[in-house]
N, C-alpha and C positions, 0 to 999 in steps of 0.2 A: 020380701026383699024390695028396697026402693030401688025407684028410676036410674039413682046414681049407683047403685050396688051393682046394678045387672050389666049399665056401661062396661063398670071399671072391670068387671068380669069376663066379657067381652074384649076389649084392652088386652087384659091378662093372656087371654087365649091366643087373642093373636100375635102380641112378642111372642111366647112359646113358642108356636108354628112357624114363624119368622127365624127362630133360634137355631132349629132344628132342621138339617140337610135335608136337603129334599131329594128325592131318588133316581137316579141318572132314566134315561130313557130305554127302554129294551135296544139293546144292540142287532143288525138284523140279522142273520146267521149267512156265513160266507156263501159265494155262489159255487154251486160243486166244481172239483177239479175238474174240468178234461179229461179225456184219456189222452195217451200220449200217442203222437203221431203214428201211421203205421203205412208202411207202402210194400208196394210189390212188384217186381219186373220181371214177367214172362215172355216166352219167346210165342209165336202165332203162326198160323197156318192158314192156308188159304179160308179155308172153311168158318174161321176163326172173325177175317176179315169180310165174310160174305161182300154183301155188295158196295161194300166201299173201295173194293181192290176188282182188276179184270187183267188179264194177259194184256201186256202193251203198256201196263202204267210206268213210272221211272224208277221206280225200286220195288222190288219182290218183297216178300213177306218174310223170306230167312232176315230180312236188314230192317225190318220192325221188331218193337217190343212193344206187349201191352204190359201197362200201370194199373195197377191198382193198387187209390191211393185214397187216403180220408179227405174229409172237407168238410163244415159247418154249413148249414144252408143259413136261409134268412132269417129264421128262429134260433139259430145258436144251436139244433141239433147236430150232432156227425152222423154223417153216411158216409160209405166207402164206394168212388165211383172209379170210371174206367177212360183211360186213355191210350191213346195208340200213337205212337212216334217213332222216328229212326233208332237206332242202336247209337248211335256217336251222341243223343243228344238226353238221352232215358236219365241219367244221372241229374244233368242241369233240370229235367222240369220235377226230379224229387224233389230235389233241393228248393226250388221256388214254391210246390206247393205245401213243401212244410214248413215254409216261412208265413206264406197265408195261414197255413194254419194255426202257427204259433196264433197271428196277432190277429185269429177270428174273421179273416174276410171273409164273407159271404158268396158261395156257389151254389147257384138256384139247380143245377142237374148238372151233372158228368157221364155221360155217355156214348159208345162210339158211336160213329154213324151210318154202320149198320143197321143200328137201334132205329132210323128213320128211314129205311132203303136205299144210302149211300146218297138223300137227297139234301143237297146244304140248306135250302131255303126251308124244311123241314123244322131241321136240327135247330137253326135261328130261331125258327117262329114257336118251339117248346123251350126260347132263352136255356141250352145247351151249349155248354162248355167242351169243346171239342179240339180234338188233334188230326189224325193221318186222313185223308178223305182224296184220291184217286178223282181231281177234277181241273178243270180249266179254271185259270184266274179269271174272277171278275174286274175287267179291267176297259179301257177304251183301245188300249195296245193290239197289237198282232196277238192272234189265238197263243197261249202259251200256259204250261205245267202250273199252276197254283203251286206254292209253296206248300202247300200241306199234304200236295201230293207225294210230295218226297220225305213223310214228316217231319217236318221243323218249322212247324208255324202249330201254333192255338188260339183257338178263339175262346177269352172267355164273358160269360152271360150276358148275348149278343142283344138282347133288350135294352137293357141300363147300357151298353154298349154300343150304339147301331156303326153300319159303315154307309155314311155319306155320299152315296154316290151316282152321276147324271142326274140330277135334280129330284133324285128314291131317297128316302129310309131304308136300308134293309137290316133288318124285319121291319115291316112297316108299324111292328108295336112298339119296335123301338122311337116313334115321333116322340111322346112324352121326354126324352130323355136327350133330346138333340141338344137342348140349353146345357149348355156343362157348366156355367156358373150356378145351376141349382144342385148344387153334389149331394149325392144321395146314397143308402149302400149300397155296393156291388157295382160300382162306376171305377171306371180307368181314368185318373185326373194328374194332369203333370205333380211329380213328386208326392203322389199318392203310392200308401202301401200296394196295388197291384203292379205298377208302374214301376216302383221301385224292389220291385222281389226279383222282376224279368232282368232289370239292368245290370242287377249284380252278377248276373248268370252272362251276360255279354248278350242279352236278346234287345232288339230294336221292339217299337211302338208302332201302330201303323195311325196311333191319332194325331199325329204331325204329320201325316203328308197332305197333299195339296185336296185330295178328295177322303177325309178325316175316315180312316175305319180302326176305330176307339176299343172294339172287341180286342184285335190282331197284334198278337204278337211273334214276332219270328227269328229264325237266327240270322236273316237276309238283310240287306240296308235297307 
């Protein structure tokens, strides 16, 4: 075959190939469903509460309920964790966490805080997502009942969260995350999915007040 034979052969081949659909790309196969939400509200007992509750706190344990409720950690896995709050308010933090969990926000642990011996700065420093805790506000004010002591406050993933406060980080691993224009997952950011799951429920932010604690949210002003 001559020089010009083997061209125009060539030519040939490749109109053909040109002609001819080429084959769409592998499709990637969908990311599995979910399971679908699942919660649960029990009632507690002292025992139940160990040392986050003592005789003298502002409400007893018949006027607690524990949850247990699912939630996706940082990898997109579900685990089912635990939380502890008043009875008047167990329905509104269903209802919030399975709005997180519709839309995948991220909860690094959920456990009472028992689970750390009733100590908060504990709880914070294993970034725990937390409810009822039988302790004094952290605050500059006259000594007084924390709101969680009466459940109706939670803190959640006190890391990616800190609360700002007398010139602390607390947790102090929360410094990384004091910039909140660097958002990142599992942060509280105005008109953010966490922000906005609490509102609807009628719960306030505690990252607007004057000494920012970005974890906290409560039914209090």
């Amino acid at each position: 075959m001559t020089n010009r034979g083997r061209v125009s052969l060539a030519l040939a081949c490749t109109l053909v190939l040109a002609a001819c659909p080429r084959p769409s790309p592998p499709v990637p196969p969908a990311p599995p469903t979910p399971p679908p939400f699942r919660s649960e509200v029990r009632s507690v007992s002292t025992a139940d509460l160990g040392a986050s509750w003592r005789p003298g706190c502002p409400v007893g344990p018949e006027r607690l309920r524990l949850l247990r409720l699912d939630h996706v950690d940082f990898a997109g896995q579900v685990h089912t964790g635990s939380l502890v709050v008043h009875e008047q308010v167990a329905a509104e933090v269903v209802t919030v966490f399975a709005d997180l969990y519709r839309q995948r926000f991220p909860i690094r642990s959920m456990r009472t805080v028992d689970a750390y011996g009733g100590d908060d700065a504990a709880s914070m420093a294993a970034d725990n997502t937390s409810g009822f805790n039988c302790r004094r506000a952290v605050t500059e004010g006259a000594a007084s009942w924390s709101t969680h002591a009466y459940g109706r406050a939670i803190d959640v993933n006190p890391v990616e969260n800190p609360y700002l406060f007398a010139g602390r980080v607390l947790p102090p691993a929360g410094a990384g995350y004091v910039d909140r224009g660097d958002q990142r997952p599992g942060m509280a950011v105005p008109d953010g999915v966490l922000v906005r799951a609490f509102a609807a429920v009628g719960w306030s932010w505690g990252g607007v007040w004057s000494n920012p604690d970005y974890q906290h949210f409560s039914t209090a002003g």
